[in-house]
Every structure is written in structure tokens, then in C-alpha cells.
Phi, psi and omega in degrees: 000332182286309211294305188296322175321296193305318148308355163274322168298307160321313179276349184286332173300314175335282185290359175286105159298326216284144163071016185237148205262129208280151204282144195325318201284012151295319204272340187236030283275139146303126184232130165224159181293319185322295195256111140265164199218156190236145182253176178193160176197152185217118141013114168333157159205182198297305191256110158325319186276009134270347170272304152358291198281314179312337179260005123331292193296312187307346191279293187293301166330312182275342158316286166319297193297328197286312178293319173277356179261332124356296208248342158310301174278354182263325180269359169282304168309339187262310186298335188301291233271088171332345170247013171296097147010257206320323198300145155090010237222103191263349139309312168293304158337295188262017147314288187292198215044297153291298159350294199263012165291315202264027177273004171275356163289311205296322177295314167347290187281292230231032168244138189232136153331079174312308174172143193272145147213107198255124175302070175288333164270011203028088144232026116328269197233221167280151169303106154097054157285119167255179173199147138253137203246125163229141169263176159197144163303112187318296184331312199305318180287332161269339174282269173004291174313296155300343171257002184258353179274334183317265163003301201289350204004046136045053205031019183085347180322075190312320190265338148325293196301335188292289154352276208266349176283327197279340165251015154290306162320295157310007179246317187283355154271354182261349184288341201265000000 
């Protein structure tokens, strides 16, 4: 029973809102070379501290969605161009496919929590709205990539892995 008293006390700390003005990176996501970053927000819920961690999953999820339409278009964009390596190339396609199906393992591994808010007065959102801001190191998401290419070995295919180193690169100038 103590320990949940002390966790409970924790989490009430956690959560005192009132009257505090909510922080820019709702409306604005922060951008730096380092970091990219995702917002995620959960409903009241009976224990704040399941509305706290949904709105973390929810965070890395728009994270996730957020990389993949970045790499989607950036590899879209390469392939359109008839003088491009890539056009036409359906190996390579569904490499990169696979990839940004899985990035939500990779946002996973390699994304942290920043900060927190629960919008206890609604002035957001609905009342007692939590949000969460999560980053992740820009570097991570091409180490993801490059180890789901590792993985894939392309039969040995040299000009497939060529392919795809060159279009890793271009997706990591399009990321900084």
C-alpha cells in the first residue's frame, strides 16, 4: 500500500496544470539538425498516467507517419526523374516499402520522451488532455534503414545494394 500511496503522489505531481500556459511545441513542432520530433495527445482517462503514456504512443506514431511520408517523397521524387537510377527499378521500390513499413519498430528503439503536458483547464483541447513531445536523432533513422538493408542482402545483387546505398543517401540530405 505505501508504494502505491508514493505513486500516486507522484503522479498528482506529475499533473498539476492549473493555470500553466501550454507549451509552444503543441502548436509547433521544434526543429533542429539533431532531432526530429512528434506530438501525440490521449483523452482524459480514469489514471492520468495512462493518459500520459497514450499520449507518448501516440507521439511516436505521428513521428512514424511523419518519416515516412519524408521518405516516401523524397524517394518518389527520385524515381519520377526517367534519369534516375531508381526509376523503374521494383526492387528497389519495394525495399524502400518495406523499410518505411517498419519504422515504427525503428521510432521505437530509438525515440525518448521530452515532455509532457496535461492541459488541465482546456485551453487546447478538451479538459485534462495530455500531450507529448518525443524526439528522435535524425542519424537514427538511416542506421534503421541501413541495418534493415544489411538484413535484406539482395541475393548479393551489387547493383541492387548500390541502389539502395545511393538511395539511402538521398533520403539522409533530404532528412538534415
Amino acid at each position: 500500500i505505501l508504494s502505491f500511496s508514493a505513486c500516486s503522489t507522484k503522479n498528482r505531481a506529475i499533473w498539476q496544470g492549473k493555470g500553466v500556459e501550454a507549451p509552444s511545441w503543441i502548436r509547433t513542432l521544434p526543429k533542429n539538425e539533431v532531432y526530429i520530433y512528434g506530438v501525440g495527445s490521449c483523452p482524459r482517462t480514469f489514471d492520468p498516467e495512462d493518459a500520459r503514456l497514450n499520449s507518448a504512443d501516440n507521439a511516436r506514431l505521428e513521428l512514424a507517419k511523419s518519416i515516412e511520408v519524408r521518405i516516401r517523397s523524397a524517394f518518389i521524387s527520385r524515381q519520377s526523374d526517367s534519369s534516375s537510377i531508381f526509376s523503374g527499378d521494383g526492387v528497389v521500390n519495394n525495399f524502400i516499402l518495406e523499410v518505411t513499413s517498419g519504422l515504427v519498430d525503428i521510432v521505437l528503439k530509438s525515440s525518448e520522451i521530452e515532455s509532457f503536458w496535461l492541459d488541465y483547464e482546456g485551453s487546447i483541447g478538451p479538459n485534462e488532455t495530455a500531450y507529448s513531445l518525443v524526439r528522435m536523432p535524425r542519424k537514427m533513422i538511416i542506421k534503421g534503414m541501413k541495418e534493415k538493408a544489411e538484413e535484406k542482402k539482395f541475393n548479393n545483387n551489387e547493383l541492387i545494394e548500390t541502389k539502395v546505398d545511393r538511395m539511402l543517401d538521398e533520403i539522409e540530405k533530404e532528412m538534415k
